[in-house]
C-alpha positions as a printed Julia matrix, in Angstrom:
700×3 Matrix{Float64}:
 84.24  32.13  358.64
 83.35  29.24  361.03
 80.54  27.78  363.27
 80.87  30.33  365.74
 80.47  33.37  363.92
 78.22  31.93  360.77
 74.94  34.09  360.52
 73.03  31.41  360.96
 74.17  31.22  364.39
 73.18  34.52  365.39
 70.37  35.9   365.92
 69.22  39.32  364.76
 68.88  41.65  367.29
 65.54  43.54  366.56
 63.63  40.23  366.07
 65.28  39.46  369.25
 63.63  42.29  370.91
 60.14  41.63  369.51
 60.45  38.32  371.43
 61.45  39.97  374.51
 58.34  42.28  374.17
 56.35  39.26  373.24
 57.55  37.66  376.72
 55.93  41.15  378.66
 53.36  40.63  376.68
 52.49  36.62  377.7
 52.62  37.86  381.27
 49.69  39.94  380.83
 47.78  37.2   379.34
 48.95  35.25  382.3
 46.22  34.26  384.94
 48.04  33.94  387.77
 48.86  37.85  387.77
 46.68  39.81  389.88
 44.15  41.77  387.23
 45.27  45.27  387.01
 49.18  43.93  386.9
 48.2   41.99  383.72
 47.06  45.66  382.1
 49.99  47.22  383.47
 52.09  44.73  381.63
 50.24  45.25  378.58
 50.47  49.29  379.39
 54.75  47.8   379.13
 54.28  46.17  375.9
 53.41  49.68  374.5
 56.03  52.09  376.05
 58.33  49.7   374.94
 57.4   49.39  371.52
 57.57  53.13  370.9
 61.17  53.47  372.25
 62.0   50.62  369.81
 60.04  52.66  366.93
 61.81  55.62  367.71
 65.29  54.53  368.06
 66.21  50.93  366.94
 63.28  51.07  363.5
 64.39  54.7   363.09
 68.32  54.06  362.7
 67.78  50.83  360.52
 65.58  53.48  358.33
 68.91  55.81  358.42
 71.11  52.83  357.2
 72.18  51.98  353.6
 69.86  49.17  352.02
 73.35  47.08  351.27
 74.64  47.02  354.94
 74.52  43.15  356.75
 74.16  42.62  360.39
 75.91  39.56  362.02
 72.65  37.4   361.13
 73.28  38.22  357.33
 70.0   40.18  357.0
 70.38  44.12  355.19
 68.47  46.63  356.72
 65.57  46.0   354.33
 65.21  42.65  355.44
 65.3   43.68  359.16
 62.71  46.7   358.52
 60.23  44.02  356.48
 61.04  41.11  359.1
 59.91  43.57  361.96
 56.93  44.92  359.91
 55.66  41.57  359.64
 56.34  40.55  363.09
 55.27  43.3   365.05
 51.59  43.6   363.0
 50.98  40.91  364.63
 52.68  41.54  368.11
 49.81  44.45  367.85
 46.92  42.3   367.07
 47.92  40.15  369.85
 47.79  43.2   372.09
 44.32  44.11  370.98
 43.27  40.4   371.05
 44.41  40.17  374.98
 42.62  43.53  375.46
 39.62  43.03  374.47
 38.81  39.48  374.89
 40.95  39.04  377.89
 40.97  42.32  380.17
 38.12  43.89  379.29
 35.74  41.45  380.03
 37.29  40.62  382.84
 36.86  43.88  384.53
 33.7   44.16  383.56
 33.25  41.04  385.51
 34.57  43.08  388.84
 32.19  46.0   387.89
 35.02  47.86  386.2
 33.83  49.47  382.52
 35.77  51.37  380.22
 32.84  53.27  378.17
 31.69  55.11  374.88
 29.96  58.21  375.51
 27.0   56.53  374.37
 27.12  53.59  376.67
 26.57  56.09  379.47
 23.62  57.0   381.6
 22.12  60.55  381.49
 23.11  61.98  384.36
 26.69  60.6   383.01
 26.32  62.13  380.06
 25.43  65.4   381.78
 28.08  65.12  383.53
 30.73  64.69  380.62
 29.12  67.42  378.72
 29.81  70.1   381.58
 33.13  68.14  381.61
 33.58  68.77  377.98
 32.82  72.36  378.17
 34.46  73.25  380.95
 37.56  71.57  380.95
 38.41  70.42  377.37
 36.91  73.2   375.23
 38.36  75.58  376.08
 41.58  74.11  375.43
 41.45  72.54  372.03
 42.71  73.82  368.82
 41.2   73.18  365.62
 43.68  73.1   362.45
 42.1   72.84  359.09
 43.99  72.16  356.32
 43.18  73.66  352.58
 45.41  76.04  350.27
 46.08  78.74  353.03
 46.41  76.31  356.2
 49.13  73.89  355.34
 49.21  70.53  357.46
 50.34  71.35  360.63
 52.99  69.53  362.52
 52.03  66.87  364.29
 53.77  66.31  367.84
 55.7   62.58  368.5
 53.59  60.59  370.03
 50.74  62.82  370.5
 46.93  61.6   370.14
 45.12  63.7   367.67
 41.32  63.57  365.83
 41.42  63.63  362.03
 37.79  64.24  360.44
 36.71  63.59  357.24
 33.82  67.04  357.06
 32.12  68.54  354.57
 31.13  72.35  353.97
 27.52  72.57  354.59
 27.3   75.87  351.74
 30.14  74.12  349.04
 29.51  70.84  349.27
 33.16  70.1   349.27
 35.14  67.63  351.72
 37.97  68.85  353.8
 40.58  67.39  356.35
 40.81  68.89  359.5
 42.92  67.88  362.62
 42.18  68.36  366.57
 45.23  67.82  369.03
 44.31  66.32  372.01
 45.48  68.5   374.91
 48.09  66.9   376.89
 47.08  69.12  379.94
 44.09  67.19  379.91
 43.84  64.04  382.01
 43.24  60.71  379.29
 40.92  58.92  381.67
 37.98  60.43  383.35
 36.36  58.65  386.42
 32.95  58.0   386.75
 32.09  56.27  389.95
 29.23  54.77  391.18
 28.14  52.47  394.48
 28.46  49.54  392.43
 30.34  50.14  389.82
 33.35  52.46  388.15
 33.18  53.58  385.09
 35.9   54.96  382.63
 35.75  57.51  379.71
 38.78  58.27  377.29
 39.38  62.05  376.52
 39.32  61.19  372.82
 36.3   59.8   372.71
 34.38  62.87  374.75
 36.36  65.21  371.9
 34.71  62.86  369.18
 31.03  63.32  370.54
 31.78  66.9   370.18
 33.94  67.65  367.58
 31.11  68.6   365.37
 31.08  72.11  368.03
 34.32  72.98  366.34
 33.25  73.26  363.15
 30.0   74.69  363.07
 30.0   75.26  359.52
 30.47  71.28  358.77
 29.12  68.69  358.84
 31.4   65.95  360.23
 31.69  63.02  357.61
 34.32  60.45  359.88
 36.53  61.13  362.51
 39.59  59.01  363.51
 42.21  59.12  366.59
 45.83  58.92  365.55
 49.52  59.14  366.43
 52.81  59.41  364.75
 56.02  58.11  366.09
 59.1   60.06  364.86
 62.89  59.61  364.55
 64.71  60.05  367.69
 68.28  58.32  366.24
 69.41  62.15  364.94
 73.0   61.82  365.1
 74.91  63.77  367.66
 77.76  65.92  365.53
 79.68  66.11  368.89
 83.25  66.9   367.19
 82.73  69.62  365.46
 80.16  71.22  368.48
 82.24  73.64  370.31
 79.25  73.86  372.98
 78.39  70.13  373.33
 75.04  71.62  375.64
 74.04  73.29  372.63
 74.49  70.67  370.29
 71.89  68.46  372.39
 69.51  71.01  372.54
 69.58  71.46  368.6
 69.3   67.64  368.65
 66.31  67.4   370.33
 64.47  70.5   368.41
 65.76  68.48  365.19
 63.71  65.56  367.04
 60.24  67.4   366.71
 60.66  67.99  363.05
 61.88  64.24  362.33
 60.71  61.76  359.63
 57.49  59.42  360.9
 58.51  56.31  360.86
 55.09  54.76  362.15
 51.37  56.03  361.98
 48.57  54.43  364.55
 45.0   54.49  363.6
 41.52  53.08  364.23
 40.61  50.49  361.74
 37.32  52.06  361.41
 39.21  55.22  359.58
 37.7   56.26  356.36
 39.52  55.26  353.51
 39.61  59.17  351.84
 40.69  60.51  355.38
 43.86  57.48  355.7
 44.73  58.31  352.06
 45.0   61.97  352.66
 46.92  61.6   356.54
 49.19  59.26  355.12
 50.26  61.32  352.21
 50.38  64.31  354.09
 53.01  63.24  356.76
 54.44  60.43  354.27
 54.61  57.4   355.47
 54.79  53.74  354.4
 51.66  50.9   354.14
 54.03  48.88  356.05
 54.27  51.79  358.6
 50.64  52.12  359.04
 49.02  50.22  361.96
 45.42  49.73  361.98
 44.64  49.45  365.73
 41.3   47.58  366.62
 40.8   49.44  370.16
 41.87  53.04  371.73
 45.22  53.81  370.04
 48.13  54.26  372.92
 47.67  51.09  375.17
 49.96  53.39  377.72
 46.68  54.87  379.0
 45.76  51.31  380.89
 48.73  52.65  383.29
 46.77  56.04  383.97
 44.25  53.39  385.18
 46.45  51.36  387.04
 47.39  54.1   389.55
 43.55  54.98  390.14
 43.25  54.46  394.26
 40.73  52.32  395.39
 41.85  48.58  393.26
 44.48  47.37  395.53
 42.86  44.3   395.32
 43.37  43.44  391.86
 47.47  44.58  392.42
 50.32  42.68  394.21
 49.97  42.63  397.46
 52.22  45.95  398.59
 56.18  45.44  399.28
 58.16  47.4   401.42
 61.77  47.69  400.49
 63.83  46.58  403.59
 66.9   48.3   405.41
 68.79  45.72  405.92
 69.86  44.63  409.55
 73.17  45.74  409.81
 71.85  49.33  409.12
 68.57  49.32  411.32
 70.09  51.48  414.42
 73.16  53.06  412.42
 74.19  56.31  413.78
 77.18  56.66  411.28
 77.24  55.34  407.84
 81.24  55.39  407.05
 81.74  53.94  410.44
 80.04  50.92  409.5
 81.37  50.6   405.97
 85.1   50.57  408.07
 83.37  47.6   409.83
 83.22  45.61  406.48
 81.75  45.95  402.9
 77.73  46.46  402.89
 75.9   45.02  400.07
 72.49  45.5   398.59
 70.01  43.97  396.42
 67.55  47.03  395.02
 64.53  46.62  395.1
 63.95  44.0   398.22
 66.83  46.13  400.13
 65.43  49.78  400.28
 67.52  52.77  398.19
 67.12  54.77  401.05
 70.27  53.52  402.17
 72.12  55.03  399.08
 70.5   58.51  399.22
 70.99  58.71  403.38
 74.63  57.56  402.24
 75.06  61.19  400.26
 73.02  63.13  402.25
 74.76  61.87  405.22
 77.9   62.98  403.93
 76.34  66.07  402.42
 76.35  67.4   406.62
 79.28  65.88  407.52
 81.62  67.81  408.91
 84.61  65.43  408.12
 83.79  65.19  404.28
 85.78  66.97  401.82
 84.71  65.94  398.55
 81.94  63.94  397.04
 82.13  62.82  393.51
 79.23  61.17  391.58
 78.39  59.72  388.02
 74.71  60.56  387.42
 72.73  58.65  383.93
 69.13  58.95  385.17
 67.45  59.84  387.74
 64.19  60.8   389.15
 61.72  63.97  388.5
 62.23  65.04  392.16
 65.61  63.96  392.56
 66.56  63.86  396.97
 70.08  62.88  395.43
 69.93  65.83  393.68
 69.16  68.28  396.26
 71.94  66.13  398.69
 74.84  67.31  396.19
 73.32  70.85  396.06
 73.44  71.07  399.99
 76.88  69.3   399.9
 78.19  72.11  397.75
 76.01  74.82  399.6
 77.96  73.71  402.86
 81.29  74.1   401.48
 81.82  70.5   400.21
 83.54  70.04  396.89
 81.65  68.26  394.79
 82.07  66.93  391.02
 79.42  65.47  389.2
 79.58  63.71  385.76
 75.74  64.36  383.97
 75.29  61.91  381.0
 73.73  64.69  378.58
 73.25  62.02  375.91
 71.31  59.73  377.9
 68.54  58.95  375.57
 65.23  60.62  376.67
 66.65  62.2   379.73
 68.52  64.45  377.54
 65.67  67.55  378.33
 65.89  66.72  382.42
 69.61  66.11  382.53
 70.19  69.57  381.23
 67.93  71.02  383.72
 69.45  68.62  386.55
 72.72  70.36  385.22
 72.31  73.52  385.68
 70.58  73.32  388.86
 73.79  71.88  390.1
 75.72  74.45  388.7
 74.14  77.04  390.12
 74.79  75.13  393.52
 78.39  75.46  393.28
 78.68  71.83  391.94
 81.7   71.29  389.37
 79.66  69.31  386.76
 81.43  67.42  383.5
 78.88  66.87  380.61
 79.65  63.5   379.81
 82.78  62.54  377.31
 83.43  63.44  373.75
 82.23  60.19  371.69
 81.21  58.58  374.6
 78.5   57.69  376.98
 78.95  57.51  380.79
 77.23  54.64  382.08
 78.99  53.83  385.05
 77.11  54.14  388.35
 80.08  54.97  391.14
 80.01  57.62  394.04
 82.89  58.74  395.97
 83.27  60.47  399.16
 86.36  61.67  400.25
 86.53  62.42  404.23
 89.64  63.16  406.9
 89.67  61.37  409.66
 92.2   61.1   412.2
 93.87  57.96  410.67
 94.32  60.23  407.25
 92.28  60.37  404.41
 89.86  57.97  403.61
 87.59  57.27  400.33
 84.27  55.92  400.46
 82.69  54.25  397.82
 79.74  53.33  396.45
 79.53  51.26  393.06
 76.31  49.97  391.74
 74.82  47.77  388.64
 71.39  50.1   388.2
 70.81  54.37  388.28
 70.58  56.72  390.75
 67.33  56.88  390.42
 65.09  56.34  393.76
 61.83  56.07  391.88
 62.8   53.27  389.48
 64.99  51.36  391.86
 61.47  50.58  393.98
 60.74  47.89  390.71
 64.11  47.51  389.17
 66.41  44.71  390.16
 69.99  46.26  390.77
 72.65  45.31  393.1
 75.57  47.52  394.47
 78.03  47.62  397.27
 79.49  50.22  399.97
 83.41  49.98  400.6
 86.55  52.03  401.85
 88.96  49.17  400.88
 92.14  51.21  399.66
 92.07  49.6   396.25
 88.69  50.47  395.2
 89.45  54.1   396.75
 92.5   54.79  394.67
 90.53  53.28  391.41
 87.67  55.27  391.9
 90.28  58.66  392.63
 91.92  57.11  389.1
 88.34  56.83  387.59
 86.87  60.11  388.56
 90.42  62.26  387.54
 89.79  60.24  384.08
 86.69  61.43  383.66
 87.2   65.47  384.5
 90.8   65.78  382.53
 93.1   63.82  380.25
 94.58  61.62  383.41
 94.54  57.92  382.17
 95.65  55.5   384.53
 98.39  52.9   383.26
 96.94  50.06  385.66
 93.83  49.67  387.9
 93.71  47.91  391.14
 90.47  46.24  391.26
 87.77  48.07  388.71
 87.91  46.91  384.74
 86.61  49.83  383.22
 85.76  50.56  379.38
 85.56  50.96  376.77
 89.57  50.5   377.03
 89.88  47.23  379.44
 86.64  45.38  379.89
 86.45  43.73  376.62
 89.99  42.65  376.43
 89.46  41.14  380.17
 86.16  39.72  379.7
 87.33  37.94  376.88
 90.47  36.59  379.15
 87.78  35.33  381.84
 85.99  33.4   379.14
 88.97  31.77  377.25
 90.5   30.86  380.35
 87.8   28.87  381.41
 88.07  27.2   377.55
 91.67  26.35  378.62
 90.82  24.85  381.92
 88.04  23.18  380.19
 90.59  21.56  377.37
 93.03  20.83  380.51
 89.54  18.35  381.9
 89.52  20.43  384.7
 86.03  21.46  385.64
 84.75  25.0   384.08
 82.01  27.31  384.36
 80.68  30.31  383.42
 77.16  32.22  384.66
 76.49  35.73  383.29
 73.56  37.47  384.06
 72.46  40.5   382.29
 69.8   42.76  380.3
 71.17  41.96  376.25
 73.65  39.6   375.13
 74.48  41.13  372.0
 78.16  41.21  371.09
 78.88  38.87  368.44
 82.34  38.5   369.79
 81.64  37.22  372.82
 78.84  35.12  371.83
 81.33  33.51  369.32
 83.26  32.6   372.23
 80.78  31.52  374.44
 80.06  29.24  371.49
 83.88  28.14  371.51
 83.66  27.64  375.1
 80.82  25.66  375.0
 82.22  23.07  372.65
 85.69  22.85  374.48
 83.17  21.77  377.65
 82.86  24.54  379.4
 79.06  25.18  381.18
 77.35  28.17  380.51
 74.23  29.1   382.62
 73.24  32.41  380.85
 69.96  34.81  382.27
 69.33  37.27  379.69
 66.01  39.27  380.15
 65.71  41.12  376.79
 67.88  40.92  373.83
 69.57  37.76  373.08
 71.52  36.96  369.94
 72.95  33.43  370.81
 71.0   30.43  369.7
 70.77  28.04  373.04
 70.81  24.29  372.93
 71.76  23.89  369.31
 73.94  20.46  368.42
 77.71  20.65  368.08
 77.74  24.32  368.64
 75.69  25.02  372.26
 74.81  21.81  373.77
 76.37  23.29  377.25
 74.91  26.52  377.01
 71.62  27.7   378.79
 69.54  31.15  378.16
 66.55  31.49  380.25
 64.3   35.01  380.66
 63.04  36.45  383.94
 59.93  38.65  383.53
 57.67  39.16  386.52
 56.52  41.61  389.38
 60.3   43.82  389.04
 62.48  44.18  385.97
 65.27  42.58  386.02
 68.31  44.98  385.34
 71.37  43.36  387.51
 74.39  41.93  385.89
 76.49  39.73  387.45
 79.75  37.89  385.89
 81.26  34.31  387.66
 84.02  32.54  386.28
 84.53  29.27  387.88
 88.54  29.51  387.47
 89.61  26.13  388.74
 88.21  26.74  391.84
 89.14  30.42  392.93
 85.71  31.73  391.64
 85.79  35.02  390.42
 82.59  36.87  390.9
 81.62  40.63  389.15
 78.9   43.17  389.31
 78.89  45.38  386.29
 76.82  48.39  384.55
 77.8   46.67  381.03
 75.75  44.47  379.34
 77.58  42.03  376.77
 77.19  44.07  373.85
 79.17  46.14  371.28
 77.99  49.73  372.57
 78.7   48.82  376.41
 82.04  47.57  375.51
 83.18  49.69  372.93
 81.26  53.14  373.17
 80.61  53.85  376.73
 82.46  54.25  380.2
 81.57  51.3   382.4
 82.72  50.13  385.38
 82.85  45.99  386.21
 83.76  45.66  389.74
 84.96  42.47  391.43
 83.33  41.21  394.78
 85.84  39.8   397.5
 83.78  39.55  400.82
 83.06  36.23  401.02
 79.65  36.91  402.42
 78.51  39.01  399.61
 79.68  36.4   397.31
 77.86  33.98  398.87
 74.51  35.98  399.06
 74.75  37.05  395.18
 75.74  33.08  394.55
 72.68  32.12  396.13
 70.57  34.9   394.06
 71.68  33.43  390.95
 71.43  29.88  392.07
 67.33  30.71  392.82
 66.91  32.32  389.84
 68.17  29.08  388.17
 65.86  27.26  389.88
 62.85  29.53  389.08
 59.98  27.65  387.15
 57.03  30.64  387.12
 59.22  33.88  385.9
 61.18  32.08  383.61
 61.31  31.41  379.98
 64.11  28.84  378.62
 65.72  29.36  374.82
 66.06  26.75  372.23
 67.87  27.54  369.01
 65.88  31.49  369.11
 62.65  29.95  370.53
 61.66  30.49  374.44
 58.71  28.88  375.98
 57.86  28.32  379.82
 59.23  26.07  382.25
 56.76  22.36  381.85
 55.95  22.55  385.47
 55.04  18.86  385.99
 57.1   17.02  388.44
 58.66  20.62  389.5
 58.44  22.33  392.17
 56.65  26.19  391.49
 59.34  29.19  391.96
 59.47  31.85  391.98
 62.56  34.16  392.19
 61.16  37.74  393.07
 58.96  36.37  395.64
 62.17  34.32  397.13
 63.84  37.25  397.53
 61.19  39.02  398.95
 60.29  36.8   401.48
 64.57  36.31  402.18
 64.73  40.12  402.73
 62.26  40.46  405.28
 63.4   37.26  407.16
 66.95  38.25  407.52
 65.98  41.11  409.89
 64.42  38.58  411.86
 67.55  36.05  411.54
 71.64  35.94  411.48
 72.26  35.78  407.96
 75.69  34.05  408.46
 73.63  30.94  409.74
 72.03  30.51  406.1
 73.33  27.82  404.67
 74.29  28.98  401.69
 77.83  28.11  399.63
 80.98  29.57  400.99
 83.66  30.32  398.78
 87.23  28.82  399.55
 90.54  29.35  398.25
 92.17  26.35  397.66
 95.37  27.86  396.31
 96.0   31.89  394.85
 94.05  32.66  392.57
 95.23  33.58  388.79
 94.93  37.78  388.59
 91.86  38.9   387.95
């Protein structure tokens, strides 16, 4: 073993995360957000932690006590490491909500309440509320010798109660659901002021209706978070649809790996809740505020506060598209590129519904991971195959948490007349590529669109994602290659322009890198910049380490996980990590490779980790107009400049930009401002780097 892959010089993963989620969190105690962005952050903070609950704590809880990640830690030492780490990544959450938020809205007139802190004709109010709307739809479960403990849903808020029979004398546990037809927040709004009420605590003010016959000792909300990391038996399912489906009833049956409570809870009533769904002390958080932070998002999207939110962006089309009649015709005219969300999706979704009517189109082929609720991409391939197009559509059915909707998604496209491949055996399809396939009078011609982020037009309105449109021949053949790859056994022995994995994009990546080592070695000039979600692999990062001590500059923008210790003496002296959280989240990955001069410059799906490069199909593309190089040059030079979003790394430890003497940046708003401009300006007369070959370039 040496330097570059010692354990000490990696950092572990999970722990990694936590400081990610600790970065969300800082920008929600950070005053120079707008108010209600600084609770939707913290409403972040939440979601996030209960996907990491369910999926990364839940498979370390699956793994054998004895088995040591690259850091050298076993699974033990991970699951107490996070225990300890996220207690208090909680109590910091509470802290900033109650001593930060709240009384900051209550300075703007804005009060979340207890029943009790209400006025009468509130109160009268709630109680026809209450009786109305709630009672009628709640479900008492007692629990004694003939009413065993129920199941309790993932993720669902629930009432426990402590009560005692008023004839007996005897205690007894009983548990209330709360209804998730029922809306968490209630309005109450006045002239002057709006006022909030939680569901759960209306339900506790009247809980004592439900049992009559008790008297109601303590009552305490709750939630359990289960195991969503069941493992997928895919090669012995004969009906892979099935298998998921089994998967995901498995799912609401699973272990709990965490229980939420108030801290107020009755001692008797934890003892008995925590036996009865058996779970750990160190699993137990004792929450000092409403349990599920995720409801400060319900408030979020109340109307009427758009003064406390950023002001209001409007994705842009971008010039060259403003008065087009006819998409493909202006992809002939040149590669389009856009940057998601400052350049509006809409361009994407006219792109296949556009071809959807068109008369000339033969075929459209798509790769689909996510997307949104009401899908118009969705409905575009449906009217494609209504109107006689052939269309073939790849539906990741092991996308985690879209599993349910991709099913339905599916079948609807099924029934349609859509050819549809359920993902590959082993594998997850990540790749986001479309292909249309038209005759024109010059022959046939394939269009194509390949992109970093999902086809998803809800999330791409505050996800960063970049993609571009092109009929060059050599995409068009790789993404014929790709797609025949993908619906039958037809590997390609070569590809043109697209590195695809899990087969070539390691094994290519890992050429770019050491290249630049040898150039470096040589004293020529070398440089690598990589931007992406999670730097993970400890591969690569122990030859990003190897490149950094042969000379070789390394300008790394990582926004969540990042295993590689920055800055550290004889090992990364030339490397640089630095975090982007702000207004969008950052999701775009972009690879440059300085290569003597003839710069090589990729979008990709894949992150730098094992599970991108090994375990799924992704799709690294290489960009060759020289004015889309230059415009995604200049986004990663002004996100190397940015001194507000930004968080630098230093041997695991991140901390903001010292702003004295700089100038403030910020990168979202940059691009923001940039997008809007260029419809009022030629973009070829920014001045902004252009790429020139000095001699051919080495094969990329």
């Amino acid at each position: 073993m040496d330097k570059y892959t010692a354990p000490e010089n990696y950092i572990n993963r999970e722990l990694s995360w936590l400081d990610f989620n600790m970065r969300v969190l800082n920008e929600a105690r950070d005053k120079n957000h707008p108010l209600f962005e600084r609770i939707k952050f913290l409403s972040i903070t939440s979601s996030n932690l209960d996907e990491f609950f369910m999926v990364r704590v839940a498979s370390l809880k699956n793994i054998s006590g004895k088995n040591i990640d690259p850091s050298g830690m076993t699974s033990k030492e991970q699951l107490d490491a996070i225990s300890k780490k996220t207690h208090k990544l909680v109590d910091m959450q509470y802290s900033t909500y109650l001593r930060s938020l709240i009384p900051l809205l209550l300075k703007e007139n804005i009060k979340i309440c207890d029943f009790d802190e209400l006025e009468e004709k509130e109160k009268k109010y709630i109680t026809e509320y209450f009786h109305k709307e709630i009672f009628p739809v709640l479900t008492p479960m007692a629990v004694d010798s003939s009413r065993p403990f129920p199941l309790i849903q993932n993720k669902s808020l629930n009432i426990c109660a402590l009560v005692k029979n008023s004839k007996t004398k005897k205690n007894g546990f009983v548990t209330v659901p709360i209804p998730g037809v029922c809306p968490r927040v209630i309005r109450i709004k006045k002239s002057k002021e709006v006022k909030f009420i939680l569901i759960e605590d209306i339900i506790k003010k009247f809980i004592g209706e439900l049992f009559t016959s008790y008297s109601i000792m303590d009552t305490s909300v709750y939630r359990v978070m289960r195991d969503a990391d069941i493992p997928l038996d895919e090669y012995d399912s004969e009906d892979l649809l099935k298998e998921i489906e089994k998967n995901l009833k498995q799912r609401e049956r699973s272990q709990v790996i965490r229980l939420e409570i108030e801290e107020s809870v009755n001692k008797e009533l934890l003892k008995f809740l925590s036996s009865e769904i058996k779970v750990k002390k160190n699993d137990i958080y004792l929450i000092k505020g409403p349990v599920d932070l995720t409801f400060l998002n319900k408030i979020y999207s109340q109307k009427g506060f758009e003064e406390y939110k950023y002001e209001p962006y409007t994705p842009q089309i971008i010039k060259r598209l403003q008065n087009c009649e006819n998409i493909f015709d202006e992809i002939k005219k040149g590669d389009i590129y856009l940057h998601h969300p400052y350049n509006s999706f809409k361009t994407v979704v006219n792109f296949i519904e556009e071809a959807s009517r068109d008369k000339d189109t033969l075929a459209i082929k798509q790769t689909l991971y996510r997307v949104s609720e009401n899908s118009p991409i969705i409905k575009a391939l449906e009217r494609a195959a209504q109107n006689g197009k052939a269309v073939t559509v790849l539906v990741e059915l092991k996308a985690r948490f879209d599993e349910s909707n991709n099913i339905v998604w599916a079948g609807r496209l099924e029934r349609a007349g859509c050819h549809v491949i359920y993902g590959l055996l082993g594998l997850k399809t990540h790749s986001k590529i479309t292909e249309v396939i038209r005759r024109e009078d010059t022959g046939i011609i394939k269009y194509v669109h390949l992109a970093t982020g999902n086809y998803n037009d809800v999330t791409a309105n505050f996800y960063t994602d970049m993609g571009i449109f092109t009929c060059r021949k050599e995409y068009g053949d790789d993404s014929g290659a790709f797609f025949n790859m993908l619906s039958g056994f037809c590997e390609p022995k070569h590809w043109n322009k697209l590195i695809v994995a899990p087969i070539w994009l390691r094994d290519r990546t890992e050429s770019f890198i050491e290249r630049e080592i040898r150039h470096a070695r040589e004293g020529k000039k070398a440089r690598i910049i990589a931007k992406m979600n999670s730097l993970v692999d400890p591969e690569i990062i122990a030859l990003l380490y190897k490149a950094s001590c042969a000379g070789v500059k390394i300008d790394l923008i990582v926004r969540g996980i990042c295993c590689l210790r920055a800055q550290v003496p004889e090992l990364s002296e030339n490397i640089t990590v630095r975090s982007i959280t702000g207004r969008y989240l950052e999701h775009t990955r972009i690879y440059y490779f300085y290569n003597d001069g003839q710069e090589n410059l990729f979008c990709s799906s894949a992150d730098w980790m094992n599970r991108n490069l090994n375990k799924r199909v992704e799709i690294m593309f290489p960009i060759e107009d020289e004015d889309i190089k230059n415009e995604i040059m200049h986004v990663i030079e002004v996100q190397l400049e940015d001194t507000l979003r930004a968080s630098v790394q230093k041997d695991g430890e991140y901390s903001k930009i010292d702003l004295r003497g700089k100038k403030k940046t910020d990168c979202q708003i940059i691009m923001m401002r940039e997008a809007a401009e260029s419809l009022k300006e030629d973009k070829k007369s920014k001045a902004i780097k252009t790429f020139i070959p000095r001699q051919k370039p080495e094969e990329v």
